[in-house]
SEVEXMI-824517 format. One record per residue (C-alpha): residue in three letters; x, y, z. Coordinates in pm, 1 decimal, m for minus. Layout:
<recs>
> type|X|Y|Z
> ala|X|Y|Z
...
</recs>
This chain:
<recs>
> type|X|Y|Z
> unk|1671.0|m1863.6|m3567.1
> unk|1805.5|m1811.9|m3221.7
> unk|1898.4|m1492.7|m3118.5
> unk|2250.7|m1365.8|m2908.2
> unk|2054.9|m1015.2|m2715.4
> unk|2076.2|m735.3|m2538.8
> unk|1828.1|m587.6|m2355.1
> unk|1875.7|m168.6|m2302.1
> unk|1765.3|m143.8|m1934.9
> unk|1657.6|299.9|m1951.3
> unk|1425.2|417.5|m1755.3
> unk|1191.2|94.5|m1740.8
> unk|1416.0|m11.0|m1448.3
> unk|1136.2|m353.4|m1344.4
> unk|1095.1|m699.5|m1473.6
> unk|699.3|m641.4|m1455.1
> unk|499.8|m533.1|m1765.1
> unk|840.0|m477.4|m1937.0
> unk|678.6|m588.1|m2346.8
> unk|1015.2|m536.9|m2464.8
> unk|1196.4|m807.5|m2223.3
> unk|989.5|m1015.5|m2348.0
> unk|1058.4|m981.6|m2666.3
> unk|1435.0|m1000.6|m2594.0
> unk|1315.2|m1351.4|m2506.7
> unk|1143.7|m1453.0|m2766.6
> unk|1421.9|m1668.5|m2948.1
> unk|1663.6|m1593.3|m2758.1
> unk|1986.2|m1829.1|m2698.3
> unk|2229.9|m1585.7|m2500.2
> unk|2062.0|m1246.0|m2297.1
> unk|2258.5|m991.5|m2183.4
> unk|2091.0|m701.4|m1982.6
> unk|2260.5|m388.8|m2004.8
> unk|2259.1|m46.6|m1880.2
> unk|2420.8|198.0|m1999.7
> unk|2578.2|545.7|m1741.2
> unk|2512.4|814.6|m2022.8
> unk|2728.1|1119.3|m1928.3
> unk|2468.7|1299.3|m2102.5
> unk|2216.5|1230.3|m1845.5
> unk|2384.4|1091.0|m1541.3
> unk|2597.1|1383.9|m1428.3
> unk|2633.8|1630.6|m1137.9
> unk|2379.4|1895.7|m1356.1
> unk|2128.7|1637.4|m1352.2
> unk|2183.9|1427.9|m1066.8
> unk|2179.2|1533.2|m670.5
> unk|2244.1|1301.7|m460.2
> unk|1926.4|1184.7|m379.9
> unk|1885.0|1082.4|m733.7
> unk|2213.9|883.1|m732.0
> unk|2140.7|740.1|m463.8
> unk|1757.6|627.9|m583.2
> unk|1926.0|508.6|m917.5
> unk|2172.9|269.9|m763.9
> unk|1880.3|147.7|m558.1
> unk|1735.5|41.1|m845.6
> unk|2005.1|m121.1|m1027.4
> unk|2104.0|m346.6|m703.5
> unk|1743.7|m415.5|m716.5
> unk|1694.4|m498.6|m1061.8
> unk|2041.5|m676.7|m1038.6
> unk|1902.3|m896.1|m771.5
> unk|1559.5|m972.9|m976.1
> unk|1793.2|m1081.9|m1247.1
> unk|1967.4|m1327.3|m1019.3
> unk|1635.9|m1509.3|m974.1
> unk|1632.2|m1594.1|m1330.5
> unk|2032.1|m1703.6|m1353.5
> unk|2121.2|m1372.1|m1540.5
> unk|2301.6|m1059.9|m1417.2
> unk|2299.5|m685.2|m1526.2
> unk|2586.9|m522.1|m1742.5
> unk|2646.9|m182.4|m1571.4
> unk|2890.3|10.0|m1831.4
> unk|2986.6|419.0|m1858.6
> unk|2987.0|627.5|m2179.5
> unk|2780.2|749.3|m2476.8
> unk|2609.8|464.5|m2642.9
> unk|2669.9|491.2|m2951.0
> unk|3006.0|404.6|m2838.9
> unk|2971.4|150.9|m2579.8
> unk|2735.6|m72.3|m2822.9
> unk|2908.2|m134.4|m3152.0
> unk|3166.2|m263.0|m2917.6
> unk|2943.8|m502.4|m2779.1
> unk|2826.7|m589.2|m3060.0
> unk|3154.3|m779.2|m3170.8
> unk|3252.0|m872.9|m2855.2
> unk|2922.6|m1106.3|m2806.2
> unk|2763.5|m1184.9|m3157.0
> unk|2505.4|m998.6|m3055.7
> unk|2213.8|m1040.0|m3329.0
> unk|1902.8|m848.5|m3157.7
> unk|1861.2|m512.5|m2929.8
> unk|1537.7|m475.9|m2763.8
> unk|1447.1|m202.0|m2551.3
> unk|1147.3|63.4|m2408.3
> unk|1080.6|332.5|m2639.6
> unk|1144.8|695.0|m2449.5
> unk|1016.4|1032.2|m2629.7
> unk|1260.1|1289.6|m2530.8
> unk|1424.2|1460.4|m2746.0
> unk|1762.2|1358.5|m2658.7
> unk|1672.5|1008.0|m2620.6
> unk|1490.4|1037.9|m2963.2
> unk|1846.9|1126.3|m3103.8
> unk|2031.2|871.1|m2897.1
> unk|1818.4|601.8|m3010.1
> unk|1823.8|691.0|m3376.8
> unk|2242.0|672.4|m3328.1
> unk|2204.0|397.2|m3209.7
> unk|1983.9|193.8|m3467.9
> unk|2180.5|304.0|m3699.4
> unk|2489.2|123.0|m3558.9
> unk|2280.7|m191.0|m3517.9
> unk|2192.9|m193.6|m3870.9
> unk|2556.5|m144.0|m4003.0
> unk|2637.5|m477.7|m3752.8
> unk|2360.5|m660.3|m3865.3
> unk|2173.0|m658.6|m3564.6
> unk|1801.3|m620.2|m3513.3
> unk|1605.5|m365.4|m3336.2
> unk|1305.9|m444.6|m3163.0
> unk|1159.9|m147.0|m2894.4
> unk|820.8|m146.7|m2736.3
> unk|585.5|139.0|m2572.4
> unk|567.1|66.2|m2200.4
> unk|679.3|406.0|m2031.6
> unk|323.9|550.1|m2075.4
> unk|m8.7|412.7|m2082.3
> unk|m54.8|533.9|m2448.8
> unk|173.9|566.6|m2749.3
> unk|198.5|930.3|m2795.3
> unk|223.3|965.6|m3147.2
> unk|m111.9|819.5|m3187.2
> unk|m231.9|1038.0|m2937.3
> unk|m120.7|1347.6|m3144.9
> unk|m209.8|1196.5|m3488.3
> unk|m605.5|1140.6|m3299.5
> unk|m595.9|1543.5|m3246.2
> unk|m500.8|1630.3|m3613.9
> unk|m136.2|1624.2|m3544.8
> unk|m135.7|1895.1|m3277.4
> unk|m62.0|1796.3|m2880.1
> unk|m393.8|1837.6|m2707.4
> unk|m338.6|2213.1|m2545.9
> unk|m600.4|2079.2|m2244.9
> unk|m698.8|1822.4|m2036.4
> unk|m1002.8|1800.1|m2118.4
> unk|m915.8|1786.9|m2507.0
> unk|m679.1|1520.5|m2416.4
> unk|m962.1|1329.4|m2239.7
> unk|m1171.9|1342.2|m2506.5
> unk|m895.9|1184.0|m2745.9
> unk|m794.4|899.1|m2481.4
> unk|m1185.4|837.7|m2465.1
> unk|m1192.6|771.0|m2826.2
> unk|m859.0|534.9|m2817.6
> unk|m990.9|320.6|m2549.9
> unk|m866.8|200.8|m2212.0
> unk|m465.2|148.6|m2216.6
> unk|m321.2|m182.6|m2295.1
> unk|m350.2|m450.6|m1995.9
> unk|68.0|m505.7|m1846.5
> unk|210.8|m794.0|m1934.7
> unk|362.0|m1045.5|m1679.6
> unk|698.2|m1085.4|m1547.4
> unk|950.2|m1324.4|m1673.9
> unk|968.1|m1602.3|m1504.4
> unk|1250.1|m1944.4|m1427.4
> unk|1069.0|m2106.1|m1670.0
> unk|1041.6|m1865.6|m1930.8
> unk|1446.6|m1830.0|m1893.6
> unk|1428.3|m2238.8|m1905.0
> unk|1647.9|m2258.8|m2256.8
> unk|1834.4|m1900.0|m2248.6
> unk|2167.7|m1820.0|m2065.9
> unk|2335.4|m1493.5|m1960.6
> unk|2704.8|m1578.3|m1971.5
> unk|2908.1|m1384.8|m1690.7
> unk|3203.3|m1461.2|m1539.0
> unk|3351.5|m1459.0|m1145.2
> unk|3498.1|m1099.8|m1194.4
> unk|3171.0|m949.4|m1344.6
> unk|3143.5|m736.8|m1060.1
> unk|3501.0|m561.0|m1120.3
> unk|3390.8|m546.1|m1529.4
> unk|3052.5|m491.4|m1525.6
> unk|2941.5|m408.0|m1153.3
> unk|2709.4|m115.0|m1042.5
> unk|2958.6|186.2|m890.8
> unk|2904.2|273.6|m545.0
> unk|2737.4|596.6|m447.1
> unk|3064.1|754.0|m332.3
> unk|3214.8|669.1|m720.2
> unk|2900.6|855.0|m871.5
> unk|2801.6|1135.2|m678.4
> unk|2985.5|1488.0|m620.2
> unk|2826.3|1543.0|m357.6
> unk|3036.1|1523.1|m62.9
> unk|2770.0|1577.5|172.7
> unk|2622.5|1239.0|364.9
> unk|2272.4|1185.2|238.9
> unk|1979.4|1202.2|497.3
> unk|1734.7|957.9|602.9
> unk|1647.5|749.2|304.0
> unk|1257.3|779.8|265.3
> unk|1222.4|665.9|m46.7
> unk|1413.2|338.0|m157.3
> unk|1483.1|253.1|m525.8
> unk|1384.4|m32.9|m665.2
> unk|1113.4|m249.1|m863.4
> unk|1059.6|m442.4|m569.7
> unk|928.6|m138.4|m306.4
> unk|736.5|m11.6|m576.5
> unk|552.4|m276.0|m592.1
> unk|536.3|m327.6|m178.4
> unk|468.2|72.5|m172.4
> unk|148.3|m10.0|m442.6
> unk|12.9|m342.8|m235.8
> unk|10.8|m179.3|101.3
> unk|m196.3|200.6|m103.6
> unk|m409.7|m92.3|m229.8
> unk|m519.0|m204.8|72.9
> unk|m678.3|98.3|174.4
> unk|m928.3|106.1|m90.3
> unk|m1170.0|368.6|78.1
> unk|m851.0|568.7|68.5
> unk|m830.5|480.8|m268.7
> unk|m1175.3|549.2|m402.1
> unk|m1194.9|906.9|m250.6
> unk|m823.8|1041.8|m320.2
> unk|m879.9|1371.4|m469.9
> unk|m546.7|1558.1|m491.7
> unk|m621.7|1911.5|m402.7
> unk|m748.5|1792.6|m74.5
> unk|m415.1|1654.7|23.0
> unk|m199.8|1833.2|247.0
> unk|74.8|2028.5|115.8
> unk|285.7|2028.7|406.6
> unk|182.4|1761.8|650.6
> unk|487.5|1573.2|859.1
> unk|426.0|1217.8|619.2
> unk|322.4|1258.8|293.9
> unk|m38.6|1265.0|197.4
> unk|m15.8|1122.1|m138.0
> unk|88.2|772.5|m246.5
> unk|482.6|913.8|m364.5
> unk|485.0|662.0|m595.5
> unk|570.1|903.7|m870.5
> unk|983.1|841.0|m823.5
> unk|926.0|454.3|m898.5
> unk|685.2|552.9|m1234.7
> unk|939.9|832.5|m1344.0
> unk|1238.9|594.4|m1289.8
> unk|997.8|262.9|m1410.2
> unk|1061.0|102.3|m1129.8
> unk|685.1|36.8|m1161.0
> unk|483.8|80.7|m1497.5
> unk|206.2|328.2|m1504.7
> unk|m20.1|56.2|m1660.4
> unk|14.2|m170.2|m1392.2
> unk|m74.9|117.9|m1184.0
> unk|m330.7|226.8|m1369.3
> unk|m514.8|m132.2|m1381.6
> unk|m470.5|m223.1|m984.5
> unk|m659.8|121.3|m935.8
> unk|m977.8|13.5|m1166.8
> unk|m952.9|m285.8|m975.2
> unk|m985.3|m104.2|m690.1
> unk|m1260.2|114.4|m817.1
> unk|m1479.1|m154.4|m938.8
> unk|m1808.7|m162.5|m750.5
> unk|m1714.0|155.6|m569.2
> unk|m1800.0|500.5|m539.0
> unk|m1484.8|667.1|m644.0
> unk|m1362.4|1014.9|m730.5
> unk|m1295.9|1113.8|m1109.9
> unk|m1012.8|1252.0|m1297.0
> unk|m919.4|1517.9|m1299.5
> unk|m842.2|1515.4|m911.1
> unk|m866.0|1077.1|m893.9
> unk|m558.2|877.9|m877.8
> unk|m642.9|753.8|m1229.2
> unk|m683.8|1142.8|m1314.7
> unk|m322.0|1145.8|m1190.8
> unk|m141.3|901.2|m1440.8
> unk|m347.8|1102.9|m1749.6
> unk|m197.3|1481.6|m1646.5
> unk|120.4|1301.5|m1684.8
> unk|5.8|1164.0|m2018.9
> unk|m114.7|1472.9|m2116.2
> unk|266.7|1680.0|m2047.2
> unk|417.1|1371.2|m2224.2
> unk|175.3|1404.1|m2538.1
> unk|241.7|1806.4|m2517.1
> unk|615.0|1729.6|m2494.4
> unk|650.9|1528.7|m2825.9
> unk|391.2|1784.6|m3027.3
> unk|584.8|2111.7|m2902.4
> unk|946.8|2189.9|m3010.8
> unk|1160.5|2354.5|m2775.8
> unk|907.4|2228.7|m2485.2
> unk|1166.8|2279.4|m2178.7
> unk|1253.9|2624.6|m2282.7
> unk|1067.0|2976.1|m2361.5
> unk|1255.0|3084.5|m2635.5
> unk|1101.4|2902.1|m2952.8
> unk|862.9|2728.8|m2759.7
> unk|526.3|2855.0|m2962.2
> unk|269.3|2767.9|m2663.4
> unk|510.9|2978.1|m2427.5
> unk|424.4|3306.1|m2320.5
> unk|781.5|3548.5|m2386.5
> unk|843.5|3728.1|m2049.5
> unk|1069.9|3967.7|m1958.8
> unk|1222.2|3752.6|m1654.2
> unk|1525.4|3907.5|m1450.7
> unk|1829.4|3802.6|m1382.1
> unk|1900.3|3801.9|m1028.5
> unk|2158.4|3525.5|m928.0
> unk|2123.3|3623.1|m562.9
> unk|1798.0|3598.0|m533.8
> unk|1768.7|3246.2|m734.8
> unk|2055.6|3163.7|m462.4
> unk|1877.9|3240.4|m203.0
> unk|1547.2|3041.9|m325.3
> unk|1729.1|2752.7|m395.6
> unk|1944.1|2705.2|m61.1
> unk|1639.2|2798.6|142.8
> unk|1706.3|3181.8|301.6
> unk|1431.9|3361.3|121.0
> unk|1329.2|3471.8|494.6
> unk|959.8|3311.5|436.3
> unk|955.5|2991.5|651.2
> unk|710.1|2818.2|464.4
> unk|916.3|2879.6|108.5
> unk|1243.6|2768.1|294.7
> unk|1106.2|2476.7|447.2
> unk|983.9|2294.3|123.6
> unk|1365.1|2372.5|1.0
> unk|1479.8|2268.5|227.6
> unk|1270.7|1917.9|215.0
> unk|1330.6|1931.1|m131.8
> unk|1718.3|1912.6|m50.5
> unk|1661.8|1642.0|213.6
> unk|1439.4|1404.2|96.4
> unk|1408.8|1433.3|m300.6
> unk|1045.8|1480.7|m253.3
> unk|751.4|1752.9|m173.2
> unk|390.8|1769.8|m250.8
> unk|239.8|1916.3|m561.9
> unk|125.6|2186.6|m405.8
> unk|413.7|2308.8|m211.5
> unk|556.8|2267.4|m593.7
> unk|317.9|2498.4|m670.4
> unk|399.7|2783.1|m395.2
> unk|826.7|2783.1|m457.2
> unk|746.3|2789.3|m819.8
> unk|525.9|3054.5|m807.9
> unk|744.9|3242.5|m560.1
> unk|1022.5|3235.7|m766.3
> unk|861.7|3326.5|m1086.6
> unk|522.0|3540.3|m1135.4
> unk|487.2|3586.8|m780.4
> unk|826.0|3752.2|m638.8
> unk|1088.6|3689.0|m732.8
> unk|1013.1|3742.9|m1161.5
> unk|1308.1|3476.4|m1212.7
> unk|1268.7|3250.6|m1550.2
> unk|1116.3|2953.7|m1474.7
> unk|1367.1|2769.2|m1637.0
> unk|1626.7|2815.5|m1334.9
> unk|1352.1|2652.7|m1147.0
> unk|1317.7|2344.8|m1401.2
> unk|1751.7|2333.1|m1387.3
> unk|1665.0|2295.4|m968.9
> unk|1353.1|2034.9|m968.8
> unk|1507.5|1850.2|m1202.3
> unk|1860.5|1814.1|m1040.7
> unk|1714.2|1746.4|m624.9
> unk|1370.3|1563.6|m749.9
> unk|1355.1|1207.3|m741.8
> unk|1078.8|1227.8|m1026.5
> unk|1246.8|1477.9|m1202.5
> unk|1077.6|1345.7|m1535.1
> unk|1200.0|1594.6|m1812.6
> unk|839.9|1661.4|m1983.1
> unk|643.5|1633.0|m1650.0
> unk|893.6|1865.0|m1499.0
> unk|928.3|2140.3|m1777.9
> unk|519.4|2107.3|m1840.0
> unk|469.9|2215.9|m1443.3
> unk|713.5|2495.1|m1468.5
> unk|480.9|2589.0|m1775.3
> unk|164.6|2592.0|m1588.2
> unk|293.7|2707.6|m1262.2
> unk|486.2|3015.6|m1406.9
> unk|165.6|3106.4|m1652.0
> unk|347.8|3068.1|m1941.4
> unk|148.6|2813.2|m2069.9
> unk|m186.5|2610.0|m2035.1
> unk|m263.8|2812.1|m1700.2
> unk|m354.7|3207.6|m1776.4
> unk|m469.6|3306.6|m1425.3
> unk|m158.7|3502.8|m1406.0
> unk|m346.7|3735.2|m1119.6
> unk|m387.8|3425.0|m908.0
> unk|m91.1|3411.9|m709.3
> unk|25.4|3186.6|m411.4
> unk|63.8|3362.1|m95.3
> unk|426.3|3295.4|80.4
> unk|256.1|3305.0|390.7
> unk|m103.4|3289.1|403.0
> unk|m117.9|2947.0|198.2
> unk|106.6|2747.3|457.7
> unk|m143.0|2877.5|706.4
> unk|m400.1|2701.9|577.2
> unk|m333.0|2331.8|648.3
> unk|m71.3|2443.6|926.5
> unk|m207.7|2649.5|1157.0
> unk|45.5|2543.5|1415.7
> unk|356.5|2596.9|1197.2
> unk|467.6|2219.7|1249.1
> unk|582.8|2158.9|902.0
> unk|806.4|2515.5|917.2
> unk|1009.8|2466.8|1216.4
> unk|993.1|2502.6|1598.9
> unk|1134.3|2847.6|1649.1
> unk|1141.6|2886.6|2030.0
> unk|1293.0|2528.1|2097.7
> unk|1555.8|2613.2|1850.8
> unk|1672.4|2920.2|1951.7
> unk|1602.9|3120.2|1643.8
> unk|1569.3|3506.8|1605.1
> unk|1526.4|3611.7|1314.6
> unk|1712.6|3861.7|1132.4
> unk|2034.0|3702.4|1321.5
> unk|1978.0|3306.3|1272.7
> unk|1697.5|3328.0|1004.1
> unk|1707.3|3594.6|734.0
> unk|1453.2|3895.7|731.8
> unk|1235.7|3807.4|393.4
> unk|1402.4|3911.5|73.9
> unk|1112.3|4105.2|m92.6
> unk|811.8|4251.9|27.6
> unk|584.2|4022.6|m110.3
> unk|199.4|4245.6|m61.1
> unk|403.4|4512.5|m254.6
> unk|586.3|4315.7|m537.5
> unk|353.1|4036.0|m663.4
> unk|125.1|4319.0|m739.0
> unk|382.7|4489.9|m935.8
> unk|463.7|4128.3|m1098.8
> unk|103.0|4061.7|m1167.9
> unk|124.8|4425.8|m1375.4
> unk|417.9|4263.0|m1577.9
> unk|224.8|3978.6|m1683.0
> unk|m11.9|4172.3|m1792.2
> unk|178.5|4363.2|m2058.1
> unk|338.9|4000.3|m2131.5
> unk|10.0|3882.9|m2226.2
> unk|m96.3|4189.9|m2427.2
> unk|187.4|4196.5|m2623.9
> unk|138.7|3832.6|m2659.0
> unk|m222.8|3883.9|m2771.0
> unk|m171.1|4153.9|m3018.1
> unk|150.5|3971.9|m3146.6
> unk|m86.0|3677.6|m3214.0
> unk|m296.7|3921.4|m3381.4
> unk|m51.5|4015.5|m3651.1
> unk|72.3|3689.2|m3704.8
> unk|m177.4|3448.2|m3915.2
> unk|87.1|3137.2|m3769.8
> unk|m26.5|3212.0|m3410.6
> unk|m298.9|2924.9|m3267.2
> unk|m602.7|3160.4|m3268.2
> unk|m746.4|2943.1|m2986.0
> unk|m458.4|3018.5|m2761.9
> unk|m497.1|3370.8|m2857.1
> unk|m854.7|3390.2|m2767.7
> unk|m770.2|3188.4|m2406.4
> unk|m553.6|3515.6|m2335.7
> unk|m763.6|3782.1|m2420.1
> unk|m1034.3|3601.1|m2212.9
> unk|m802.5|3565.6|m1890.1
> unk|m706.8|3977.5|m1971.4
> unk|m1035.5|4032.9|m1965.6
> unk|m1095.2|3850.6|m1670.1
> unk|m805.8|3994.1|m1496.4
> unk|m962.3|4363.3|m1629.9
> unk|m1356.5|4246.6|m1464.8
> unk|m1219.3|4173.5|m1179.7
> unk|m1020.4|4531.2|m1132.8
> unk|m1316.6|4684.6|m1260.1
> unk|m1494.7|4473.1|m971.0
> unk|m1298.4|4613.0|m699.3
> unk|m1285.0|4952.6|m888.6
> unk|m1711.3|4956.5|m812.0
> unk|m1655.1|4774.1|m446.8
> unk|m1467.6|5118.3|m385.8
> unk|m1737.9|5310.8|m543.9
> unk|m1987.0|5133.2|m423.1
> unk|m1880.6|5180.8|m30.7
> unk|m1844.7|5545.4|m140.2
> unk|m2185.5|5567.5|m225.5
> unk|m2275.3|5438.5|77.6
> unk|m2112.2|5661.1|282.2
> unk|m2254.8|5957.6|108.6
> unk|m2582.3|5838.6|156.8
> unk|m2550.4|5808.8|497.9
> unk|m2424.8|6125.2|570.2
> unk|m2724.0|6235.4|360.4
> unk|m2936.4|6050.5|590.5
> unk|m2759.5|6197.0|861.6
> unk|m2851.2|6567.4|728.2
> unk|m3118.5|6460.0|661.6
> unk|m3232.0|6337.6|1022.8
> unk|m3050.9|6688.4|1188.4
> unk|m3268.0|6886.8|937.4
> unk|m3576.4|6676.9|1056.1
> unk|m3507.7|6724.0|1431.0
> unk|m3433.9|7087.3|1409.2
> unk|m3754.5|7142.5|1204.6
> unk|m3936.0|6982.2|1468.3
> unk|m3798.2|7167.2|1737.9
> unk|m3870.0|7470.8|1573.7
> unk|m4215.9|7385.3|1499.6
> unk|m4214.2|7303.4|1908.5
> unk|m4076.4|7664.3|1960.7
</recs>
């Protein structure tokens, strides 16, 4: 039986290692690739322009891959489940392949979907390919629970075995008996919109750093490659937060978008490493691709994973609600040049390091400002060109101590951290040159940070002991979780008592020495009266 199909171009936006192309081949008479502008995700709450602008990258790209093989793309707008039934009819379509996503929303959208396809006699054929390991085994491997560490969720992809080796391209002669019909107007039917169509944003994008597409993924990947000392001894905390050029590959936008597959990334690094010395995860680049399959495996185990409220791994926090100061965080006047600069990359480019992630996230939540982290997530997720939804909310998690991460007394300093790997102040600004004074052309700093994160770090506290002895009451509470907090409170505690006994101890020795002081004036004037 030949097969009329459509492909569902998502996120695995690439022709490489795509196992559910292929199978849209398989059979296949008449192929029609199709992707689909979801007003559910492609909209101005999502979508900066940055993101726009990397997504039409993509599509001209993958639109021009297609070419190669004598097919085009079908660009269409609305909710699926009512653009496809139509399609359905209007080309005998008989099969629907496409790359299986695990968000919940997708989850629901595909389900629609099938559903449809059934009632039109059409089959449904979807494949893993997004991650390097289907996450449901994954979760079923750790008694149906999502691994709450990385180590735990080392130990499980240990036992499953190295991930599945990407499969190759289509190529001309794999197309060699199937046909995409299109017609001379499919660019007014079925075109991709321009920017100016999609975006809000009336603003002119900046410099474009990062180009969309499968094919400078792949370039970006070939030239990293090449530098395989580079390769072999990339640990990620020793990259540079705020260096001029990024420090890091930035290949995360083209994995997030699937521009390029994690897999094939994954397997041209252990070809890189073999016969090296190279550094292990967690800080390797292969260490990399498995935190982001351990927030993907925590993402399908926990409900309510993006949010606080009825997430069960989530700490419950008091947060405030201060839309002045989340203003001023997120369009870069917090008065802390190092904060405002990262915004304000963040704004310009779609990209910033992990850790400067780390020091506005912080900032705005635990640190100073005590704003829910979820504003944050709304943020990342709208100006980041990976804004992947678990990766994204999973960070906030961690970053905020709400979850995973229970250090909640180890806090970025606005200031002092920049200082570190920019002793000159390069990546901040050149304030002489430009004429700044601040207080008149840069704001004074919003909150007094020395004074408030200790006051925040308080907060937390009584967050976690309410969390502990809540857990305490409740038999439904993960006891391991509960027993990670009370070991961080009592941390937190040993080190106050630590500095408690510094002070005590520097007491001490100031009495004694003005005990050995009296003592030595006693000694003397003994003497001299001896003398006398």
């Amino acid at each position: 039986m030949t097969h009329n199909c459509i492909h569902w171009f998502r996120k695995g936006l690439r022709l490489h290692d795509n196992p559910a192309l292929v199978s849209a081949l398989r059979d296949c008479k008449d192929l029609y690739p199709v992707f689909v502008l979801d007003p559910h995700l492609y909209n101005s709450d999502h979508m900066g322009i940055n993101r726009w602008r990397f997504l039409v990258g993509c599509l001209h790209d993958l639109d021009c891959s297609l070419r190669k093989l004598k097919s085009r793309l079908f660009v269409l707008r609305g909710h699926p489940e009512d653009v496809f039934p139509e399609l359905f009819k209007k080309w005998d379509v008989t099969k629907l392949t496409y790359e299986y996503d695990t968000e919940p929303y997708s989850l629901s959208r595909d389900g629609k979907v099938t559903e449809l396809a059934e009632r039109h006699g059409v089959e449904v054929v979807y494949k893993i390919s997004h991650t390097l390991y289907d996450m449901d085994r994954v979760i079923e491997e750790n008694n149906g629970k999502a691994p709450l560490t990385y180590n735990r969720m080392q130990a499980i992809l240990k036992s499953l075995g190295p991930p599945k080796k990407p499969v190759p391209a289509p190529t001309l002669e794999d197309m060699n008996e199937i046909k995409t019909p299109y017609t001379e107007n499919h660019e007014e039917e079925y075109g991709i919109p321009p920017l100016g169509e999609l975006c809000e944003d009336t603003a002119a994008p900046g410099e474009e750093k990062f180009p969309g597409g499968e094919e400078e993924a792949l370039r970006r990947l070939d030239e990293h490659m090449k530098r395989t000392a580079w390769v072999c001894k990339f640990e990620k905390p020793q990259t540079s937060p705020n260096s001029l050029s990024p420090s890091t590959t930035v290949l995360s936008p083209y994995v997030t978008f699937g521009c390029l597959s994690a897999r094939t990334f994954w397997w041209r690094l252990a070809g890189g490493y073999q016969g090296n010395k190279h550094s292990s995860p967690p800080v390797s680049l292969h260490g990399q691709l498995l935190w982001r399959e351990f927030y993907y495996a925590a993402s399908v185990g926990i409900p309510n994973f993006n949010k606080m409220v009825g997430n069960p791994v989530c700490t419950q926090v008091d947060w405030d609600s201060n839309p002045e100061l989340l203003a001023a965080w997120r369009e870069a006047r917090t008065g802390f040049p190092f904060i405002d600069a990262i915004m304000t990359q963040l704004r310009q480019e779609g990209w910033i390091h992990h850790l400067a992630r780390h020091a506005v996230a912080c900032f705005l939540t635990r640190g100073d400002l005590w704003i829910n982290w979820e504003e944050g997530q709304k943020v990342f997720e709208k100006l980041l060109l990976d804004g992947d939804w678990a990766l994204n909310a999973g960070n906030w998690l961690w970053l905020s101590a709400s979850a995973f991460f229970h250090q909640f007394f180890r806090v970025y300093s606005p200031v002092a951290f920049g200082k570190k790997t920019d002793k000159n102040g390069d990546y901040i600004n050149v304030q002489q040159a430009a004429g700044c004074i601040v207080g008149k052309d840069y704001p004074q700093p919003i909150v007094k940070h020395e004074e408030i994160h200790k006051k925040n770090i308080q907060r937390m506290k009584l967050a976690y002991a309410k969390r502990s002895s809540d857990a305490a009451v409740s038999p439904n509470k993960k006891q391991g979780m509960t027993e990670n907090i009370r070991l961080n409170l009592f941390i937190f505690q040993c080190l106050l008592w630590k500095k408690q006994f510094n002070v005590f101890y520097h007491f001490c020795l100031f009495l004694t020495g003005l005990k050995r002081k009296a003592s030595s004036v006693a000694d003397l004037l003994q003497s001299k009266g001896k003398k006398k």
